[in-house]
Structures are given as C-alpha cells and as structure tokens.
TIBA-450117 format. One record per residue: residue number from 1; x, y, z of N, C-alpha, C, CB in turn; residue in one letter. Coordinates in steps of 0.2 Angstrom, whole numbers, plus 5000, padded with zeros to 4 digits. Glycine has a CB too. Layout:
NUM:X:Y:Z:X:Y:Z:X:Y:Z:X:Y:Z:A
...
END
This chain:
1:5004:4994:5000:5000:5000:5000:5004:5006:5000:4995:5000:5006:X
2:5005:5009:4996:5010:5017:4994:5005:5021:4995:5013:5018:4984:X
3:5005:5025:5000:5004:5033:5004:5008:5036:5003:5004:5034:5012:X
4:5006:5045:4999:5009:5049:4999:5007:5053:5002:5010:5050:4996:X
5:5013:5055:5008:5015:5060:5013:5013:5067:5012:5023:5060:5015:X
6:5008:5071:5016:5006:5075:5015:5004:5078:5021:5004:5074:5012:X
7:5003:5084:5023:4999:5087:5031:4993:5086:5031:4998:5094:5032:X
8:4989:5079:5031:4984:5079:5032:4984:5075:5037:4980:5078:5026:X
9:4980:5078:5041:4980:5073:5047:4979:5068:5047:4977:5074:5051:X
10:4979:5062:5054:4974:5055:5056:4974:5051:5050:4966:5057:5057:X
11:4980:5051:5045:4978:5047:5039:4979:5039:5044:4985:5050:5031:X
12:4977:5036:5039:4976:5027:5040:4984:5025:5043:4975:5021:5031:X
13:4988:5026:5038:4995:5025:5037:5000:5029:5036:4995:5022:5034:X
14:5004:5031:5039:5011:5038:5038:5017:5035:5036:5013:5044:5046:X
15:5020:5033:5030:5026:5028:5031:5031:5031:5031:5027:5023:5028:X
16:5035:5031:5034:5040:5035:5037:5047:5037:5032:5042:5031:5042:X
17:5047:5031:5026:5050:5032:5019:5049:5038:5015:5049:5027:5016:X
18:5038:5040:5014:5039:5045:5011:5039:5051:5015:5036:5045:5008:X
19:5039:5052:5020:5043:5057:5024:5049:5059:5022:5043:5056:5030:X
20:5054:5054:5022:5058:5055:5020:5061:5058:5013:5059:5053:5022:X
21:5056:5054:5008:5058:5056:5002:5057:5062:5003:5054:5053:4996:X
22:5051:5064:5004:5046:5071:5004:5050:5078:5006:5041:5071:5009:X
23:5054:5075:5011:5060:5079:5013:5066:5079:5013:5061:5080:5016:X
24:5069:5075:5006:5074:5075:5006:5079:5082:5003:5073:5070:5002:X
25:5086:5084:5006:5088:5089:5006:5088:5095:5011:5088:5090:5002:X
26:5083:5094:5015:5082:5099:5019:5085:5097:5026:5075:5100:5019:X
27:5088:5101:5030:5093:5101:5035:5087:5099:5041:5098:5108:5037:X
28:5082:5104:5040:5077:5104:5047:5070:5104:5046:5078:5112:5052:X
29:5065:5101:5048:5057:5099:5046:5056:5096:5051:5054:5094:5039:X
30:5048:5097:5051:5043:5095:5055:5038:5093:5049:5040:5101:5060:X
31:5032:5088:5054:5028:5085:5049:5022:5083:5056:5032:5077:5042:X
32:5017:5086:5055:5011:5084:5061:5008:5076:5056:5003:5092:5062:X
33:5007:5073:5063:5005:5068:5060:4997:5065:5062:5010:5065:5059:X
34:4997:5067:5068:4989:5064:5071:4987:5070:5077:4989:5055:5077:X
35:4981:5072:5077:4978:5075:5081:4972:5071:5083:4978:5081:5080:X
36:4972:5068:5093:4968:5061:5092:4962:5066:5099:4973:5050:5093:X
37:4961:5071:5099:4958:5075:5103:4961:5077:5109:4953:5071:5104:X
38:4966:5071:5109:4971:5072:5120:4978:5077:5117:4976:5060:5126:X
39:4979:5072:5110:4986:5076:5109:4989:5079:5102:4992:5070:5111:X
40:4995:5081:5101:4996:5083:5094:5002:5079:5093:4997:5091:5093:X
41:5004:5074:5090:5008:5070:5087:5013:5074:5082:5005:5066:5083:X
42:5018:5076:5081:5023:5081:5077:5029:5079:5076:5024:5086:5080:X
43:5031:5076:5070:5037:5070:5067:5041:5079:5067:5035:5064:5056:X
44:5049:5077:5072:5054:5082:5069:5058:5081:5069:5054:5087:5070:X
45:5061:5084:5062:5070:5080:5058:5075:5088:5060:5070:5076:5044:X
46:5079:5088:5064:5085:5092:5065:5091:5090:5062:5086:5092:5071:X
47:5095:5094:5058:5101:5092:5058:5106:5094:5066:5104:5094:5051:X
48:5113:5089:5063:5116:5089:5071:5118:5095:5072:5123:5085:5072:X
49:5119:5097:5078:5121:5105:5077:5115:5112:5079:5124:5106:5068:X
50:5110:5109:5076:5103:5113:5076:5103:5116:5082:5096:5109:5074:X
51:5102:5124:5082:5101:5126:5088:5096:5124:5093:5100:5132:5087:X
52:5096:5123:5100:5090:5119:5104:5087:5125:5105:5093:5115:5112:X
53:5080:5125:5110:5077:5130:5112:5074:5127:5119:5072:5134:5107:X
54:5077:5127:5124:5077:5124:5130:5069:5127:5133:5085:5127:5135:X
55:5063:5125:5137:5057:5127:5137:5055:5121:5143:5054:5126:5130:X
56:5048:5124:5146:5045:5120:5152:5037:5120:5152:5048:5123:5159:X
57:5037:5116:5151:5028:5115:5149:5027:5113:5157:5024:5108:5143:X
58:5022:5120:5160:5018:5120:5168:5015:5114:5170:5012:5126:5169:X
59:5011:5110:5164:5004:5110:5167:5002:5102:5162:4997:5121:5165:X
60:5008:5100:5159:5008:5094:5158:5012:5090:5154:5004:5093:5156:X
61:5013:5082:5153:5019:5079:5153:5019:5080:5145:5019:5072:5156:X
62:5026:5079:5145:5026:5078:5136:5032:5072:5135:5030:5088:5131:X
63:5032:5068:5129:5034:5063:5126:5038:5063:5120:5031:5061:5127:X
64:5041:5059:5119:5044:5060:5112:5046:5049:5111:5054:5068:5113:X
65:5046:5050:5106:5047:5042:5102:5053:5043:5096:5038:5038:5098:X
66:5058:5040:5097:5066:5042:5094:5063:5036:5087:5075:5039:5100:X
67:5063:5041:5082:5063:5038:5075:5068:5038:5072:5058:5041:5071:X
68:5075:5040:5074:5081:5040:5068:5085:5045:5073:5079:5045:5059:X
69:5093:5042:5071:5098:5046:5071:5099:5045:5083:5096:5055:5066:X
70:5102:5050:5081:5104:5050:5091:5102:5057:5091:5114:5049:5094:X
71:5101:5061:5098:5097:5067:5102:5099:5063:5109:5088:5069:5101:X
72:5102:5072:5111:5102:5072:5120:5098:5074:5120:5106:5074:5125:X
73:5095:5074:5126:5094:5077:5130:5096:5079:5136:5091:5077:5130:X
74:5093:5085:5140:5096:5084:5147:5089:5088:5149:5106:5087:5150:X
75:5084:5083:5155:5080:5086:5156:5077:5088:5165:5076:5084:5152:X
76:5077:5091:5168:5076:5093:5173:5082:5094:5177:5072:5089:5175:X
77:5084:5089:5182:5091:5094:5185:5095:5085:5184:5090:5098:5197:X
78:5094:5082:5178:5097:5074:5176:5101:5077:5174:5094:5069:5172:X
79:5106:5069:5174:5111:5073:5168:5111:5070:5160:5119:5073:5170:X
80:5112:5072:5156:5110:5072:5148:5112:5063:5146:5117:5079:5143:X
81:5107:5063:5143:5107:5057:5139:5105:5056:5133:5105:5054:5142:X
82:5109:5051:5132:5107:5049:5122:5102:5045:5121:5113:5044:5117:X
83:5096:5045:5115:5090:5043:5115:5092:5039:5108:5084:5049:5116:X
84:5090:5035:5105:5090:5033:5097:5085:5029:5098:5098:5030:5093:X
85:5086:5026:5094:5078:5021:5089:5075:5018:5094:5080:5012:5083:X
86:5067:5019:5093:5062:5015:5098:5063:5018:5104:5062:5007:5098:X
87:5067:5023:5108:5069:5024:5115:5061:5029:5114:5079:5028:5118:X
88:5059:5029:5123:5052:5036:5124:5057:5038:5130:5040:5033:5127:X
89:5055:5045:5129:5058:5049:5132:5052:5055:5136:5064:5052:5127:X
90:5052:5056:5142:5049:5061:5146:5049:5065:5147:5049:5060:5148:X
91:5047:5071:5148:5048:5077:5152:5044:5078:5157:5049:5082:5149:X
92:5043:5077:5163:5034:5078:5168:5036:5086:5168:5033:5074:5178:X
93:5026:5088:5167:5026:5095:5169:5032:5098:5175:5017:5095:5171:X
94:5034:5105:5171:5037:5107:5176:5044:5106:5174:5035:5103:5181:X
95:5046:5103:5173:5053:5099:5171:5057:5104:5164:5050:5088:5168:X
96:5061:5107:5166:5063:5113:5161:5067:5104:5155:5072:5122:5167:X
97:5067:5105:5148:5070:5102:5144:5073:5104:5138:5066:5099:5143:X
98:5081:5102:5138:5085:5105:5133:5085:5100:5129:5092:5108:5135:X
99:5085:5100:5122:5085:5095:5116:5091:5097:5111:5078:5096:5112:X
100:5095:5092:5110:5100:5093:5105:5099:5087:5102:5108:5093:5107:X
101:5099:5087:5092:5103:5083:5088:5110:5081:5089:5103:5085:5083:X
102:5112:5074:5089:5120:5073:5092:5122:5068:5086:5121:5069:5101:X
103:5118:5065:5082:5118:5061:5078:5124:5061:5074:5114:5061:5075:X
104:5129:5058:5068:5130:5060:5062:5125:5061:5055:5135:5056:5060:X
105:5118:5060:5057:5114:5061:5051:5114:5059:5044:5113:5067:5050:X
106:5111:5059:5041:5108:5063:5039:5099:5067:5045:5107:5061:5033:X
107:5098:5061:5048:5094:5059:5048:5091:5059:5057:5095:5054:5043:X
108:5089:5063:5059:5090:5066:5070:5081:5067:5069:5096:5077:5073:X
109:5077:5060:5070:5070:5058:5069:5067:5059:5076:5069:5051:5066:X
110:5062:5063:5079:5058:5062:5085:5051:5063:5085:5061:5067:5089:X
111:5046:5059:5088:5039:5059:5088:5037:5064:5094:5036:5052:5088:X
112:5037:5070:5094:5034:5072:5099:5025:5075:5101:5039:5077:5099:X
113:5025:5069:5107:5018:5068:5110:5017:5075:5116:5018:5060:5113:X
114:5012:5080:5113:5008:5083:5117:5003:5088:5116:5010:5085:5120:X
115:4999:5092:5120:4993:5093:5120:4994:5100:5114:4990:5096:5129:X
116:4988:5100:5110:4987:5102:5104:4989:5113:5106:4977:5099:5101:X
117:4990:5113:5114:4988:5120:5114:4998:5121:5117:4981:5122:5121:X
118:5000:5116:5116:5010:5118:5119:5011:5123:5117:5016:5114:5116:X
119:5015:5126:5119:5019:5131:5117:5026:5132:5120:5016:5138:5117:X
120:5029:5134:5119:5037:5135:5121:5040:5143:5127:5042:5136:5112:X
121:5035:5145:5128:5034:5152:5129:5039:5152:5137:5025:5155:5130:X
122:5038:5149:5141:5041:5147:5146:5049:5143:5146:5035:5144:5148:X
123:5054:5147:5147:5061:5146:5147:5066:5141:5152:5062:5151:5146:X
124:5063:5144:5157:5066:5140:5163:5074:5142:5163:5064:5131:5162:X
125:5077:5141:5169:5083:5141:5172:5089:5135:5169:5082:5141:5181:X
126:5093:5135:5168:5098:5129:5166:5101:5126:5175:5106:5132:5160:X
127:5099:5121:5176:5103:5118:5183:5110:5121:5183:5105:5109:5182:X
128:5111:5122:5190:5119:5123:5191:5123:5116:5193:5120:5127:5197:X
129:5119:5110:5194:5123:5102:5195:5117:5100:5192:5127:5098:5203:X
130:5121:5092:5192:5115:5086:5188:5116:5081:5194:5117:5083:5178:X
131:5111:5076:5193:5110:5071:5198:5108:5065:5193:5105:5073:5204:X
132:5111:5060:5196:5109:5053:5189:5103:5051:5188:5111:5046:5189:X
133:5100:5049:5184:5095:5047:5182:5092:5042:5187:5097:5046:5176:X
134:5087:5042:5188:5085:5036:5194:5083:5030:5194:5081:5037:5197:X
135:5084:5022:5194:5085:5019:5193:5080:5014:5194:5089:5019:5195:X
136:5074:5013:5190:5066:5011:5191:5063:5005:5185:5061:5020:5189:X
137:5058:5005:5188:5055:4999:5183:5049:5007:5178:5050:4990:5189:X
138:5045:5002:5174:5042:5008:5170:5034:5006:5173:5043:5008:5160:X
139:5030:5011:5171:5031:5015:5167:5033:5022:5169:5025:5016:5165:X
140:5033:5028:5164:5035:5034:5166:5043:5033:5167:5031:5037:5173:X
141:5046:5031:5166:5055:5034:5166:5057:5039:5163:5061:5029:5162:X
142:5059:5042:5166:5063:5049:5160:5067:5046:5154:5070:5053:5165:X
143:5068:5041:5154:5073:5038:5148:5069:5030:5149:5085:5038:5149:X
144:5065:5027:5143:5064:5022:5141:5069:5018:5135:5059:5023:5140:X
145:5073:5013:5136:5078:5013:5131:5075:5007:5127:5086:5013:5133:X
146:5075:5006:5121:5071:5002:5117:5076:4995:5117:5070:5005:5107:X
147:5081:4994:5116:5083:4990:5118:5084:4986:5124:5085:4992:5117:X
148:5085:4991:5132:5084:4988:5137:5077:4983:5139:5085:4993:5141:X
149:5072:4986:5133:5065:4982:5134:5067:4975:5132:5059:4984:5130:X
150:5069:4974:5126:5069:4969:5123:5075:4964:5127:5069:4972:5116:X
151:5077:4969:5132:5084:4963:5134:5080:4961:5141:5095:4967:5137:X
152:5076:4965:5145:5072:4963:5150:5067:4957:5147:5067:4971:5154:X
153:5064:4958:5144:5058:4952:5142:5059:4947:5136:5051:4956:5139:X
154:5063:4948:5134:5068:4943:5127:5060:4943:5119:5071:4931:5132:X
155:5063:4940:5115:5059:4938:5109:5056:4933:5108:5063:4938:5103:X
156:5057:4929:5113:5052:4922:5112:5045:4924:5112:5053:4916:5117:X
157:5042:4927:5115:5036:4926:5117:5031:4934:5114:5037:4925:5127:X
158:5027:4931:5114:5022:4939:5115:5022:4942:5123:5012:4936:5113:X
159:5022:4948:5125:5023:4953:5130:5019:4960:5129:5031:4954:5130:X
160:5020:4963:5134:5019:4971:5133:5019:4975:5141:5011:4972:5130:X
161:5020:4978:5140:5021:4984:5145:5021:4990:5145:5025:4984:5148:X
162:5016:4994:5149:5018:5001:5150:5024:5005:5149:5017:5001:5156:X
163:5024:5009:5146:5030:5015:5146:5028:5022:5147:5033:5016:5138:X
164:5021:5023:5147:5020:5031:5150:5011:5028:5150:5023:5040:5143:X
165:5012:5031:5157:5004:5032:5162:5003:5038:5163:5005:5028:5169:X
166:4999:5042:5160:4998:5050:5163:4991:5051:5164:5000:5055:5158:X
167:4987:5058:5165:4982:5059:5163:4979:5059:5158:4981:5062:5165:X
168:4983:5058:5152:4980:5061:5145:4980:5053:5141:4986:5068:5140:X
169:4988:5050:5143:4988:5043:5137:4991:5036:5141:4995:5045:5130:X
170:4989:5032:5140:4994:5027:5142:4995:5023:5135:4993:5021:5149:X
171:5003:5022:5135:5007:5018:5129:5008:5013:5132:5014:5020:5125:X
172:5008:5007:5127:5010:5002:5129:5016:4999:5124:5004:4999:5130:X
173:5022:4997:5126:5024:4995:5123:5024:4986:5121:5029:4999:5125:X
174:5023:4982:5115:5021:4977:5113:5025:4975:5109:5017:4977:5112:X
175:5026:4967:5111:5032:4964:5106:5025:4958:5104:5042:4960:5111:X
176:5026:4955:5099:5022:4950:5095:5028:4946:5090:5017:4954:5091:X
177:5025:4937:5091:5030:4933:5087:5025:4934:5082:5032:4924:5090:X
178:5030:4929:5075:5027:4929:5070:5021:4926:5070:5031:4927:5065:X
179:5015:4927:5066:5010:4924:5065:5004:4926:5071:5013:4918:5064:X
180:5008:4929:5075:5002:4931:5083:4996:4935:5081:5006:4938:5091:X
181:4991:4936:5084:4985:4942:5082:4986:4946:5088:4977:4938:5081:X
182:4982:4951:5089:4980:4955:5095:4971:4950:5097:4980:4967:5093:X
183:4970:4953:5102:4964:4951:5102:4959:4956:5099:4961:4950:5108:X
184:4953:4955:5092:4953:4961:5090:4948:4966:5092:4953:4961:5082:X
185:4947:4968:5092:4940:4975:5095:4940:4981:5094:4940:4976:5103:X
186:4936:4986:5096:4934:4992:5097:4936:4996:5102:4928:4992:5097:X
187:4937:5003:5100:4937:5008:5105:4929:5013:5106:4945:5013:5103:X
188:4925:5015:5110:4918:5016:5110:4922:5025:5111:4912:5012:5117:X
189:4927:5026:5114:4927:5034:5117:4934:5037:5114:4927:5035:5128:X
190:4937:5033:5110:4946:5037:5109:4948:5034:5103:4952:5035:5116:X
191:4952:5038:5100:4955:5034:5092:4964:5031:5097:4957:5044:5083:X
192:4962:5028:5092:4971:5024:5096:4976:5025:5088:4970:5012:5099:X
193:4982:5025:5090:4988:5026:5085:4994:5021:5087:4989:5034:5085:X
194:4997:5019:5082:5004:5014:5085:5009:5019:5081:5005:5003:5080:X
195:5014:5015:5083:5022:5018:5081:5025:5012:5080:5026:5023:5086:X
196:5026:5008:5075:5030:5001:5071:5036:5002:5074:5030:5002:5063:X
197:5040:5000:5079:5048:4999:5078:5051:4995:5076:5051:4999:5083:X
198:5049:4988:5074:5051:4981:5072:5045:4978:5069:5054:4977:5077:X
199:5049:4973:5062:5043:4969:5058:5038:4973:5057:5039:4963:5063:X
200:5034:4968:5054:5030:4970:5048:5023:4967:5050:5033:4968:5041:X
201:5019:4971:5053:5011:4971:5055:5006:4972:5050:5010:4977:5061:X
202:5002:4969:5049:4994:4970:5047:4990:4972:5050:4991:4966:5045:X
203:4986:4976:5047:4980:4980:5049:4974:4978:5047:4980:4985:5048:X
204:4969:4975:5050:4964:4973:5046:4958:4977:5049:4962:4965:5047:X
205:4953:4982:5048:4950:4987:5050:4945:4987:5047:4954:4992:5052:X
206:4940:4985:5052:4930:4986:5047:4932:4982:5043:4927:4995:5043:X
207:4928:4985:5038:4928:4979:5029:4933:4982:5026:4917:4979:5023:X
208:4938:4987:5028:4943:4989:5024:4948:4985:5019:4946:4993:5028:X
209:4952:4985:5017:4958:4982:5015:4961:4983:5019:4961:4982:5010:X
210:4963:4975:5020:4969:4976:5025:4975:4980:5024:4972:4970:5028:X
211:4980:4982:5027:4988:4985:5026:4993:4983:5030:4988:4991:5026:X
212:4998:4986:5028:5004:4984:5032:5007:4988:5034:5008:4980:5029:X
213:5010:4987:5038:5016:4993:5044:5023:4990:5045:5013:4993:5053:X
214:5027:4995:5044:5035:4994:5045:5039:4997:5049:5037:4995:5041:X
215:5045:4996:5052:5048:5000:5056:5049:5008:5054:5054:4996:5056:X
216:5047:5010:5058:5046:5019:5058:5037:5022:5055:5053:5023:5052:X
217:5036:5017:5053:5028:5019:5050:5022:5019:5056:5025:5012:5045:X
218:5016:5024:5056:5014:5025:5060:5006:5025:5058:5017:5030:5062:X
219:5002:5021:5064:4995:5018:5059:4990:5021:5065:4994:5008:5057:X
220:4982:5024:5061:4978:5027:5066:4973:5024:5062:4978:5035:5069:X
221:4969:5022:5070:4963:5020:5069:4956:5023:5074:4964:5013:5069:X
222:4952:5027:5070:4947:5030:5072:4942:5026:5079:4943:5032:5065:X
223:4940:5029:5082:4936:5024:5087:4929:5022:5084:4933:5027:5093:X
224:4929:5017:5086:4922:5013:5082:4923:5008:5077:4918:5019:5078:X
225:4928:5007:5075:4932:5004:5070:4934:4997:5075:4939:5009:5066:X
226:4932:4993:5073:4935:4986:5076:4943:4986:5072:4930:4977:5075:X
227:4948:4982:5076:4953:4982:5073:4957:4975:5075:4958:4989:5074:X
228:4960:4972:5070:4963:4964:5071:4969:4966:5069:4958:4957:5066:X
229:4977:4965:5071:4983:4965:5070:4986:4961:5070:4984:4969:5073:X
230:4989:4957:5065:4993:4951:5064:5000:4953:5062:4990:4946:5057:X
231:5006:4950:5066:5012:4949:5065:5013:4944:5057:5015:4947:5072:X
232:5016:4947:5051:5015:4946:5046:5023:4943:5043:5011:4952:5042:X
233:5028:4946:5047:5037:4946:5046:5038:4940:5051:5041:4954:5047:X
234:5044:4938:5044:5047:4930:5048:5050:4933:5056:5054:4926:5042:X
235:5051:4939:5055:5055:4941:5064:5049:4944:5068:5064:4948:5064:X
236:5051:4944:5078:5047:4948:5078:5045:4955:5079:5045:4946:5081:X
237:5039:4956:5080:5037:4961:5079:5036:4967:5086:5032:4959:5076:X
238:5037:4972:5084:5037:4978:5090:5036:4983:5089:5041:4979:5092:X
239:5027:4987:5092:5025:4994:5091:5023:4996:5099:5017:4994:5085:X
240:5023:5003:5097:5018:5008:5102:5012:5009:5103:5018:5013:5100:X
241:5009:5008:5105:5001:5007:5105:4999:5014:5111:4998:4997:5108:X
242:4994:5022:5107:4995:5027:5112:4986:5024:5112:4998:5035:5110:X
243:4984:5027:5119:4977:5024:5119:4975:5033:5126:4975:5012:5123:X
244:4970:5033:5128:4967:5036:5133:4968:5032:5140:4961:5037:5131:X
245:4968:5036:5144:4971:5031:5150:4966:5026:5152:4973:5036:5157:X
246:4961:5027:5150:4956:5022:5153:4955:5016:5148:4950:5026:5153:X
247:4959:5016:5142:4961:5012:5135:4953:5005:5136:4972:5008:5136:X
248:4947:5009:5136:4942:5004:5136:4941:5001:5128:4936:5007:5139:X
249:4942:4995:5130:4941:4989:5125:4935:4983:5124:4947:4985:5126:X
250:4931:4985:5117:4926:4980:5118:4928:4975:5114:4919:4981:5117:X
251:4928:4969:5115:4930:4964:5110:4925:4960:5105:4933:4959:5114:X
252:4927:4956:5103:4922:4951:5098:4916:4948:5102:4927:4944:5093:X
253:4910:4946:5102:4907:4942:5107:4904:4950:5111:4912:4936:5112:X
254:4907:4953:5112:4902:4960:5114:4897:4962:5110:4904:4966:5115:X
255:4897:4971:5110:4894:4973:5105:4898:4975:5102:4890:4978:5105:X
256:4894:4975:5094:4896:4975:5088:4899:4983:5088:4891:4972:5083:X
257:4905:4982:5083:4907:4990:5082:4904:4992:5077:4913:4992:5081:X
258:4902:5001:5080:4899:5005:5075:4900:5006:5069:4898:5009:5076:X
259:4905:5006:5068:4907:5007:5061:4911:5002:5058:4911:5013:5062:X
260:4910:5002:5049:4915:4997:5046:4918:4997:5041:4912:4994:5045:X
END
C-alpha cells in the first residue's frame, strides 16, 4: 500500500519512507501527523548542530518516540542522555527540557507527543549540577531505552508493558512473534495510534483492506472501528500502541462495532 506524505492529518497510514523522500535535502522539518483529541503528534528531523530552544511546559507531561539518528537530552536537574531508535523519552510537567541533535545524520527523527495547545513560551533556568538518572522499573522513566526492553523480556514470546501512564495517554509498549494476532476489538470513546519499531504488522480494520506497517511507520485508527493486527514478518514484531488512560476495549462476542 504506497501513501503519499502529506499534512493531512489522522491518515490510516504515515510511512516513514515518504517522509523522507518528501524531505529530502532539507537540514530541518517537521511534519504533524495525528491529532487524536488528547494530543498533537509532530514528526521532527533536526540536523546535528541545530540550535536547541530549552522550554517548560507547567501544566503537563510531554513525550517524544526516537525515530532516527541520536538526540540528547538533558531534562530537569538529570544529567544528559542519548536517546536513538524506539527509546520514549519524558519530560513531567514542570521539568525545564534542553534538546540537541547529536547524531552523524543525515537523519535526527523524533515523535513528539503533546497537548494540541503547547507552546514554548516558558524558558526556565539551566541547573547549576545534575544528579543521575533514577534507577526504576516503567512506566513513566525519564529515559525508556528500546533496547533495554527487549533485553528485560527477550523475543520468544508475545509481552507488553507500560512505558507512560499519565492523565492524558497510556502507551503500551508490545512485542508480538510471527504469525500472533492482538485480540481484535473496538474503542467506543478514543482513536488509538501505533508507532511500528520492528517487523511488519497488518491491519485489518472494518471491511477495509487490510495493510501493512513497518519499522518507523505510524497507523491510526478512528474509534468505532474494530481492529485485528497480525504479526506478518518472519522476525518479531514491535509497536507503540497510544490509547486514553482508561484504554476501554470491547471485543468480539460484545457489541458489535459501529462502524465498518
């Protein structure tokens, strides 16, 4: 299925290839890609070097999902750390956050997750010392590392877990062997959206045609829409799953979803 990348929101599928085509030669872009009522989704490519603009959002958390290249950060009074592929990264309200591209690039990729009304207006102090990072199980870490998931719970099996619990979203992070399904169902009150980091997922939704998803590709599905998801690649599989905190699920054997 070939999508061409464009600013239209909430599309089915965003594949991350033509983003790139789309912007190819350009040092610095942004590209919105869902607005699901809680948040604003905003793909953005820095080259290394790019000037930061250090900022503090009062009044709620913000997120980001590393799609390419390397970025520090250093956020609150921590000290700076490297983020790359599949890592979520935190800032809790309050929490002043400096951002740097550190990468060799071309290519310094970040999904940044939050409320459609953000703004940067607020600057905040730079720490005079840092203190390490603190040493926790998830959800909510300030540094989710994509890797460390996959070395905590290994590839044999189907899994999932939490990575950010807030008021607004909880992600779930999910690994799937070849050939697995989700159990499929409906959302009645919230659109849900993934973020592909590994393998190659199917989407089977209402009487649509099904499609397929790939590492860095990002798939939204409206509420009301039942949805069935099959791991489709000989390796496994591993996405983002953003839902509303209350992430209410009706399944097959319930009621039927409204829409098809």
């Amino acid at each position: 299925m070939v999508t061409i990348a464009s600013q239209t929101v909430n599309q089915e599928i965003i594949h991350l290839a033509d983003l790139r085509a789309l912007n190819d030669g350009k040092e610095r872009w942004n590209h919105l890609l869902n607005k699901d009522g809680r948040n604003r989704a905003l793909l953005i490519s820095a080259a290394p070097g790019a000037p930061p603009d250090p900022h503090i959002h009062s009044d709620f958390n913000e997120f980001w999902i590393m799609l390419d290249g390397e970025t520090e950060y250093q956020i609150g009074q921590y000290v700076p750390f490297t983020a790359k592929w599949g890592d979520v990264v935190i800032a809790p309200a309050g929490y002043r956050h400096d951002i740097r591209s550190t990468g060799t690039g071309p290519w310094n990729m970040r999904l940044v997750v939050g409320p459609q009304w953000s703004n940067h207006d607020i600057k905040g102090i730079e720490p005079s010392k840092f203190i390490p990072l603190p040493q926790a199980e998830p959800a909510n870490l300030i540094h989710t590392s994509y890797e460390w998931m996959l070395e905590r719970h290994g590839t044999e099996n189907n899994w999932g877990e939490e990575v950010v619990l807030d008021q607004r979203n909880r992600v779930n992070f999910i690994h799937s062997i070849p050939g697995s399904s989700n159990n499929p169902h409906w959302h009645p009150d919230f659109d849900e959206w993934w973020v592909v980091l590994k393998g190659e997922l199917e989407w089977r939704v209402g009487k649509k045609d099904p499609f397929r998803a790939g590492p860095g590709d990002v798939v939204f599905v409206e509420k009301g829409y039942r949805h069935d998801i099959v791991t489709v690649s000989d390796e496994s599989a591993v996405r983002l799953a953003v839902t509303n905190r209350a992430g209410v699920h009706i399944y097959d054997g319930d009621d039927p979803a409204p829409k098809e």
